[in-house]
C-alpha positions in Angstrom: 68.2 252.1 164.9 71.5 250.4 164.6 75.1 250.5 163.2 77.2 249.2 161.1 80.8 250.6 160.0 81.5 251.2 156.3 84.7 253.1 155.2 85.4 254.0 158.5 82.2 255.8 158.8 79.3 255.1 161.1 75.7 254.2 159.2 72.6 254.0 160.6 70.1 250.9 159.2 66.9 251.6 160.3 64.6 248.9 161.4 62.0 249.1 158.4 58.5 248.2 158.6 58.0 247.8 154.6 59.6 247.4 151.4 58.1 250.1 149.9 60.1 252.5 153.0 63.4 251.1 151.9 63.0 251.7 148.1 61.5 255.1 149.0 64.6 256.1 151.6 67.4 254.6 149.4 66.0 256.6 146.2 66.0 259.9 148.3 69.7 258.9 149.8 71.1 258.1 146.6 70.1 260.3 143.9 72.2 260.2 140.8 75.0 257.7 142.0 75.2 254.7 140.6 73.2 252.0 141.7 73.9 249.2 139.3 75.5 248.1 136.7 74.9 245.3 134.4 75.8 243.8 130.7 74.2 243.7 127.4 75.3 242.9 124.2 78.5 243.1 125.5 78.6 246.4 126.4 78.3 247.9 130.0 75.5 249.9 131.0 74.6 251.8 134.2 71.5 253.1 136.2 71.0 255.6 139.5 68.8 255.4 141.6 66.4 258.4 140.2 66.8 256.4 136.9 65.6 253.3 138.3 62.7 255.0 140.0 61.9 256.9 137.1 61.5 253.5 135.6 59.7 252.0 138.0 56.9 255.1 138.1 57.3 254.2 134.0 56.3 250.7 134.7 54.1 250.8 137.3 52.1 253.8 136.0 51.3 251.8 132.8 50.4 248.6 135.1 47.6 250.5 136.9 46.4 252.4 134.2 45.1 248.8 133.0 43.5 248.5 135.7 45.6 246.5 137.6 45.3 247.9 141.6 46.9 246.4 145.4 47.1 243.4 146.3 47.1 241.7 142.8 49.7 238.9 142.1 52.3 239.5 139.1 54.6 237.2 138.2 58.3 237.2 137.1 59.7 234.3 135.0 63.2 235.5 133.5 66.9 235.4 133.7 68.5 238.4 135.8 67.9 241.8 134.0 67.2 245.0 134.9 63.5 244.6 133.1 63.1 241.5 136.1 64.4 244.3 138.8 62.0 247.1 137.7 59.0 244.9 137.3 59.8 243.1 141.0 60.3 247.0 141.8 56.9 248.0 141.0 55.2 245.2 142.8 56.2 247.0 145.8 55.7 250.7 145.1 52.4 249.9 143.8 51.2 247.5 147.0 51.3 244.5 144.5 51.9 240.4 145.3 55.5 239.3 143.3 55.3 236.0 142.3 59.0 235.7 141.1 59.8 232.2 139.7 62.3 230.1 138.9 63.3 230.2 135.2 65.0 226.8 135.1 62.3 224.7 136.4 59.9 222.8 133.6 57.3 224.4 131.9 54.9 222.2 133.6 56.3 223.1 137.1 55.8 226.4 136.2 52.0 226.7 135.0 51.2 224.7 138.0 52.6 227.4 140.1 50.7 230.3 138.2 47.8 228.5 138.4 47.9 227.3 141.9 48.9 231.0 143.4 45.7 232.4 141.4 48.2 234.7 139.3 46.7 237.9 137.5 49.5 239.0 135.4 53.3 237.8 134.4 56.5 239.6 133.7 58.4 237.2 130.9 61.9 237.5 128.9 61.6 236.7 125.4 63.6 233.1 126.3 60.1 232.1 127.5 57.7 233.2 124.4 57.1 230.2 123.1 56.1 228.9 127.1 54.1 232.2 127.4 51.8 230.7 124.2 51.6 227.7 126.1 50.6 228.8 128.8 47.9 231.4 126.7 46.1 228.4 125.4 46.0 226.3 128.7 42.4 226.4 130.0 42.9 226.8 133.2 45.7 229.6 133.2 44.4 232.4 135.9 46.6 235.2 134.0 45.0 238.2 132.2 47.9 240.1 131.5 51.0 239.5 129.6 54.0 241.4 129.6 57.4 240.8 127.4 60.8 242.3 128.6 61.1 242.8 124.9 58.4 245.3 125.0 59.7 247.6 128.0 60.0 250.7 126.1 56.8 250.8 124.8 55.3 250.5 128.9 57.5 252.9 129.7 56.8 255.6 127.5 52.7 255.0 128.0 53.4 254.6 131.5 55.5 258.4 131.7 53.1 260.0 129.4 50.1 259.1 132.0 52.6 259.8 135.0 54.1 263.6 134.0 49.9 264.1 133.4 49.6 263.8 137.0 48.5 260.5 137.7 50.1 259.2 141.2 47.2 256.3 141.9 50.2 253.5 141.6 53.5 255.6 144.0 50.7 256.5 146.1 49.2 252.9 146.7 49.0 252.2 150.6 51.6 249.6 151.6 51.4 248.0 154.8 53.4 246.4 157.2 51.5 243.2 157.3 50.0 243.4 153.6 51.6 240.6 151.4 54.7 241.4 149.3 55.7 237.8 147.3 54.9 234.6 147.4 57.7 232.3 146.6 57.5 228.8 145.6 60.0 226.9 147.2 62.4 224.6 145.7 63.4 222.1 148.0 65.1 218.7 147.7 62.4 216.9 148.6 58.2 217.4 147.5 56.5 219.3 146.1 57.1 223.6 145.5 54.5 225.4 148.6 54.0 228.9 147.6 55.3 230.6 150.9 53.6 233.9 151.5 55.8 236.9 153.3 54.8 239.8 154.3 56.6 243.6 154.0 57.6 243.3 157.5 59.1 239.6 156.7 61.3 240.7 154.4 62.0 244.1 155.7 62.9 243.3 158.9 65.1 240.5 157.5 66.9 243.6 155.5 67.8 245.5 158.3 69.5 242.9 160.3 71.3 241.1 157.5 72.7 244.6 156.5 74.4 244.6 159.8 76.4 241.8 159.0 77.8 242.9 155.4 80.2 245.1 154.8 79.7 248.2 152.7 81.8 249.0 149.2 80.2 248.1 146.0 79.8 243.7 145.1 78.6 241.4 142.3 75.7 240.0 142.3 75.2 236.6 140.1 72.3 235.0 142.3 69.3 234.1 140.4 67.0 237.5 141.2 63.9 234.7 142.1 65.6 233.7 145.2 65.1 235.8 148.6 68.5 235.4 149.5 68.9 237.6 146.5 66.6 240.2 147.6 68.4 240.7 151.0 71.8 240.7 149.6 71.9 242.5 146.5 68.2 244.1 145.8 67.2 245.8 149.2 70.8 246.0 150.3 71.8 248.3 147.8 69.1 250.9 148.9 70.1 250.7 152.8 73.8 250.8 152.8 73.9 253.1 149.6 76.6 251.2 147.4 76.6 249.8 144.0 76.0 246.3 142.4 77.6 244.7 139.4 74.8 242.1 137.6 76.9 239.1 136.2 75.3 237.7 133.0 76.8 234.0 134.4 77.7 232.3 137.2 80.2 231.0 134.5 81.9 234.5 134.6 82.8 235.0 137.7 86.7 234.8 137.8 86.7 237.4 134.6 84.1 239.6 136.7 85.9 239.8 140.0 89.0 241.2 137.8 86.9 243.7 136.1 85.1 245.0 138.9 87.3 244.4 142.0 84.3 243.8 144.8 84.9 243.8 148.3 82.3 240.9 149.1 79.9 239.3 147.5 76.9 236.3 148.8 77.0 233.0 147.0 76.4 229.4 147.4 79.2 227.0 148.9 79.9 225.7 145.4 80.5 229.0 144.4 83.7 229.1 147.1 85.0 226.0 146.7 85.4 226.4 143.2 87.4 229.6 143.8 89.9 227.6 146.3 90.0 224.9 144.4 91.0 227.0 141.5 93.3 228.6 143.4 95.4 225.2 143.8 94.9 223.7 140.7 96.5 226.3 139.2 99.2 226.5 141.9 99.8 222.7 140.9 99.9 223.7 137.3 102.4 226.3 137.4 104.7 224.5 139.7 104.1 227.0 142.5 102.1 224.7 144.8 105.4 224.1 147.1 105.6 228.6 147.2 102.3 228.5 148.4 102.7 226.2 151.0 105.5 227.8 152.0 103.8 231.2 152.3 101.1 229.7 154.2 103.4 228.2 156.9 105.1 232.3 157.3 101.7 233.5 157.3 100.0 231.2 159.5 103.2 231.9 162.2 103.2 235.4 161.6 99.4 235.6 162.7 100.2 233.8 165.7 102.4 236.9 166.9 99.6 239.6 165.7 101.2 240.5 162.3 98.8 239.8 159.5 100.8 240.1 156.1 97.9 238.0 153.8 97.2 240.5 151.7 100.8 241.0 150.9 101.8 237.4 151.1 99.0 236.2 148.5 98.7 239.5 146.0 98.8 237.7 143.3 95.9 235.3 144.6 94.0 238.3 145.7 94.6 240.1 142.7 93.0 237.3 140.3 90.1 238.1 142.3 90.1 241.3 141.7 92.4 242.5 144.3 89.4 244.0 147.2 87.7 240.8 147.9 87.6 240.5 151.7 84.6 239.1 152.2 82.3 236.5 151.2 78.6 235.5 152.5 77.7 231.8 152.5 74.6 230.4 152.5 71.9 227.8 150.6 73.9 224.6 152.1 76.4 222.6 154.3 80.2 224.4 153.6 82.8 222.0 154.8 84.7 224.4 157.7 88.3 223.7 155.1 86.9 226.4 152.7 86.3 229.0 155.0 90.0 228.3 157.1 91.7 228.1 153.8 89.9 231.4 151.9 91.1 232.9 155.2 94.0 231.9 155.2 94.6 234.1 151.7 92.8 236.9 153.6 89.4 237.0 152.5 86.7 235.6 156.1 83.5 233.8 154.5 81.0 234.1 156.8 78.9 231.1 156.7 74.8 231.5 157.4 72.0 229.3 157.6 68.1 230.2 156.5 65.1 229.3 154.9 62.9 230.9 152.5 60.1 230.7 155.2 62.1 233.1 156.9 62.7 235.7 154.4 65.6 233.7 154.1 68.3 234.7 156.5 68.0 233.0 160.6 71.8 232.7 161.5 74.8 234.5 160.2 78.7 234.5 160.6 79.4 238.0 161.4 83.2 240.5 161.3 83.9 239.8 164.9 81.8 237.0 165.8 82.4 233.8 163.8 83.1 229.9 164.3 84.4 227.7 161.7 82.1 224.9 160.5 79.1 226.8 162.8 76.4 229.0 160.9 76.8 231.6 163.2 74.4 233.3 165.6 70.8 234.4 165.1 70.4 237.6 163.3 68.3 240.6 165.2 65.3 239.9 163.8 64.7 236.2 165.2 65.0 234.0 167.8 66.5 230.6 167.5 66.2 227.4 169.5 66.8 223.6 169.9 63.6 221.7 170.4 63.8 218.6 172.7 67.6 218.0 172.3 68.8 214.1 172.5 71.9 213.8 175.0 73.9 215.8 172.8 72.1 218.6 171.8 70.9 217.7 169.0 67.2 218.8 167.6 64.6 219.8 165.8 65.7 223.7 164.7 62.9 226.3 165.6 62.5 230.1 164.5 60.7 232.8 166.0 60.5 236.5 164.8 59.3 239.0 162.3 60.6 237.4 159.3 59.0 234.1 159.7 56.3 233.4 156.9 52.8 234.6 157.4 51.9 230.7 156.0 51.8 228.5 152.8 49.3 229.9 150.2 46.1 228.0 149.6 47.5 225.3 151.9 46.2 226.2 155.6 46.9 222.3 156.7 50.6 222.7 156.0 50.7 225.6 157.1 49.5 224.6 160.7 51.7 221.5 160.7 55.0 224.4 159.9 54.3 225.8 163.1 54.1 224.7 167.3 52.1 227.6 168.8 54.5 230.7 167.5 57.6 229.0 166.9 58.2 228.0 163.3 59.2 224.3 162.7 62.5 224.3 160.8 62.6 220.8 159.6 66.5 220.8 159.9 68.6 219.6 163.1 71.0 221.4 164.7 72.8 221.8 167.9 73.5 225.6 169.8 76.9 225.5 171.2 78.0 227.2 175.0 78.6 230.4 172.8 75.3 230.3 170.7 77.0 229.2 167.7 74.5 227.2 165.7 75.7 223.8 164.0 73.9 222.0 161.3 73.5 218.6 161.4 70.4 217.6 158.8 67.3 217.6 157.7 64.7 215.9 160.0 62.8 214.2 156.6 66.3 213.0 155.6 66.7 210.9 158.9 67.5 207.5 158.7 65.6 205.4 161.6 67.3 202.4 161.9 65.8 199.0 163.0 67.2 199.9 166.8 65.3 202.7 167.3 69.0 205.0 166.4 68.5 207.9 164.4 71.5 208.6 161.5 71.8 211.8 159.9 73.0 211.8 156.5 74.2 215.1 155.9 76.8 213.9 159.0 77.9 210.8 157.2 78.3 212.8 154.1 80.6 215.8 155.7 82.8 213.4 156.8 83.0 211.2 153.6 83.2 214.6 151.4 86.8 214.9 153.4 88.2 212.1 151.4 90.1 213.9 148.8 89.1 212.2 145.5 85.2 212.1 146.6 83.4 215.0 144.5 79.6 214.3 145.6 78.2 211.9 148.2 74.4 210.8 148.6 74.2 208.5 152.1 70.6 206.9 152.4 68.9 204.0 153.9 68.7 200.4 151.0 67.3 197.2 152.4 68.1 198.1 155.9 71.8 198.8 155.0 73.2 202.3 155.3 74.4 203.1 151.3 76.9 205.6 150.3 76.8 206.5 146.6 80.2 208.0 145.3 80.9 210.4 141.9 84.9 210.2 142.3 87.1 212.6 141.2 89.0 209.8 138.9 90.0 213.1 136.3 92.9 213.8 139.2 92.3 210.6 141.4 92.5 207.5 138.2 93.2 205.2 141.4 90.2 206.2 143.1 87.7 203.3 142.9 90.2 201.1 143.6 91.1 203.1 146.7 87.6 203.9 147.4 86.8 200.8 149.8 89.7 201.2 152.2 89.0 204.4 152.8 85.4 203.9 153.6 86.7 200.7 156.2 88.4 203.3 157.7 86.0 205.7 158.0 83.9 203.0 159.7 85.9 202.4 162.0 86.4 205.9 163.8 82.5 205.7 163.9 80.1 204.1 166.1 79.0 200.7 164.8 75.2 202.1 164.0 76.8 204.7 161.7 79.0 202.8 160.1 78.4 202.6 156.1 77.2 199.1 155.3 77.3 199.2 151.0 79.1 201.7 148.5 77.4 202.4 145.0 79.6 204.4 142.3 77.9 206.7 140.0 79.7 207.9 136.6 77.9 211.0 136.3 77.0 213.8 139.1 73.6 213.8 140.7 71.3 215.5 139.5 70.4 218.9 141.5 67.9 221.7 141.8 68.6 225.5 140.1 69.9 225.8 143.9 72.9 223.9 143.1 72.1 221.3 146.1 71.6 217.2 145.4 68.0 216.5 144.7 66.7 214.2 147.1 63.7 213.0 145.4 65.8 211.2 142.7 66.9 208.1 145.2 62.4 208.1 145.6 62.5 207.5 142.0 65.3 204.8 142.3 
């Protein structure tokens, strides 16, 4: 049992063995206050936790009484409602396999994954009717049961009517530390999806230490509900440290939905963060205020030197688009360049940067109140070990996991599931570095590595960090052409009109403060921004198709 502090008061987050225990606890703990809140129709609704459970006893209740029992995998394919939450809900009262999917990827991506993970039964919003027919009529389609959002109060009332009989076979269903919760197809930059199989104690475990690195008060939530790092952050979190979530309909809506609600943190993706800083100075430079806010940078930044920390008073107004609580922000998914998280500190809010993996139920390394490094990922996070595997002269290797939340294995796929792992350590495929203060550093993916004729290895993701500092450079893509290291550019020429003219000097320059073997050797300009997966990161695969 460990601590965090919330409100100035001490609470205890349990080290859970299942999902099912932290659903069970957090309905017990929090009764009638408010759990969530979400949109519809452009009206705000609300549920409690006893409302939620009552609906997922509803739902749950009317699956088994079909006949579905443990151990059975449903799917979810659907944008974030609180139909998706209760169904995900009641895979893990009832002891059943989640399959929750991603609801931007093609059709055809999407009946392969149903059909591939053996799938009994799927959740759908009514978006995806017309691909539920589809997929009714395809042959080979594994599902027997079919259940539109649209249709919810209909399951509900069958389900309560066979529930307030008596009927507890589905709250009562035996969950297990190492029975299966989800399987999750991944959706990585490069390949093809794996269906990544976690346990309860994967993602459990994973719970209790992240929780320890958040803060408590109520957040937003706008994270596709598919991912895991939705699950720890919004889903599980708000049964263990007991406060409420806001649903955003958008990612679109944020800046209107930090005013309305006035979080005190909230977890998103770097693109997420360097919009809001970027905002914030495009609209200093459009009001003619850009010279103020230098200005109160320079009195804060001394001012903080001698102890005094005035932010939030210095930078209301910032902090008051933003709803006016906002003190915290949790990174993760991808690389943030270390000048967001100085500069959103600087206005007073610390982004804690992390790094993990679905494969690892998804958080490894976190930025923590306390304990943080700019540009690092943090330190490991209680529930894992982290370490460098045969380190070059500077560190630099292979990143490797160890701990409960580390996948049981890739479903159906036992080769690829041996080739993840050396003995118990779980084979990252990303390189990193551990500093003197076990601060782990990023560096890039091992399948992105570009091995050059001289035996040197080049790391993309490096080139591109530093390129990305070039102010006018929006995206970067670095990758090996004919021998020649390429750097493809989308420019910023909306603010920058000048920039392909100034784009060459800049790279000679950039060449030259690198060693020779790094050193860019052809620049491409696109017109348009690379194409990327519903993750929001550059897909890889498209230079494969080029």
């Amino acid at each position: 049992m460990k601590k965090i502090h919330k409100n100035a008061v001490t609470v205890e987050i349990p080290e859970y063995e299942t999902l099912k225990e932290i659903l069970v606890q957090g309905t017990e703990a929090g009764g009638d206050k408010r759990q969530y809140m979400f949109v519809r129709n452009g009206v705000d609704h609300e549920r409690t936790y006893n409302e939620t459970w009552r609906e997922i006893c509803g739902f749950g209740t009317y699956l088994y009484s079909l006949g579905l029992k443990n151990h059975e995998k449903i799917a979810i394919i659907g944008e974030n409602c609180p139909e998706w939450v209760v169904a995900y809900y009641s895979c893990i009262i009832g002891g059943y396999i989640s399959v929750p999917m991603d609801c931007k990827l093609p059709a055809d991506d999407l009946a392969d994954q149903l059909i591939r993970c053996e799938c009994d039964a799927l959740v759908y919003t009514s978006k995806f009717a017309e691909v539920v027919e589809d997929f009714k009529a395809n042959p080979d389609m594994p599902v027997k049961h079919y259940f539109c959002t649209d249709d919810f109060a209909t399951y509900l009332k069958a389900g309560w009517e066979v529930y307030d009989a008596g009927e507890r076979g589905f709250v009562d269903a035996e969950v297990k530390p190492q029975d299966l919760a989800s399987i999750v197809y991944t959706s990585g930059t490069t390949g093809k999806s794996k269906g990544v199989m976690l346990s309860h104690k994967n993602i459990a475990s994973n719970c209790s230490a992240s929780c320890r690195c958040i803060s408590g008060k109520h957040v937003i939530g706008f994270l596709p509900l598919n991912h895991t790092y939705a699950w720890v952050s919004a889903l599980f979190a708000t049964y263990i440290v007991q406060e409420w979530g806001y649903m955003c309909e958008s990612i679109k809506s944020i800046q209107s939905d930090l005013k309305k609600i006035q979080p005190y943190n909230f977890s998103g993706v770097p693109l997420v963060v360097e919009t809001i800083y970027d905002r914030i100075w495009k609209t200093a430079r459009k009001t003619g205020r850009e010279d103020v806010l230098k200005k109160g940078l320079k009195i804060s930044r001394f001012l903080m030197k001698l102890g005094i920390d005035k932010r939030r008073k210095i930078f209301k107004t910032i902090l008051d688009n933003l709803g006016g609580n906002l003190n915290m922000i949790i990174c993760g998914g991808a690389t943030l360049d270390p000048k967001y998280e100085e500069g959103m500190r600087d206005f007073g809010i610390d982004v804690f940067n992390g790094y993990g993996l679905t494969e690892c139920s998804p958080a490894i390394t976190c930025n923590k109140p306390g304990k943080f490094k700019p540009g690092s990922v943090g330190t490991p996070i209680g529930c894992c070990e982290v370490k460098i595997n045969e380190p070059d002269e500077e560190g630099v290797g292979e990143i490797y996991v160890k701990g409960t939340n580390v996948m049981v294995g890739y479903y159906g796929e036992p080769e690829a599931t041996a080739a993840a792992f050396d003995g118990e350590w779980f084979k990252t495929g990303d390189f990193g570095r551990i500093d003197k203060d076990g601060f782990l550093f990023i560096v890039g993916r091992k399948k992105n590595l570009i091995v050059l004729s001289n035996g040197k290895n080049v790391s993309p993701e490096e080139l591109e960090d530093k390129l990305m500092l070039i102010d006018y450079v929006a995206e970067v893509l670095v990758y090996e052409e004919n021998k020649k290291i390429v750097a493809e550019f989308f420019l910023n020429e909306k603010e920058y009109p000048d920039a392909r003219e100034r784009i060459k000097a800049d790279v000679d320059k950039f060449n030259r403060n690198m060693p020779l073997f790094k050193n860019i050797g052809k620049i491409k300009i696109r017109d348009e921004e690379f194409p990327r997966t519903t993750t929001l990161k550059i897909v890889r695969k498209y230079m494969e198709k080029k």
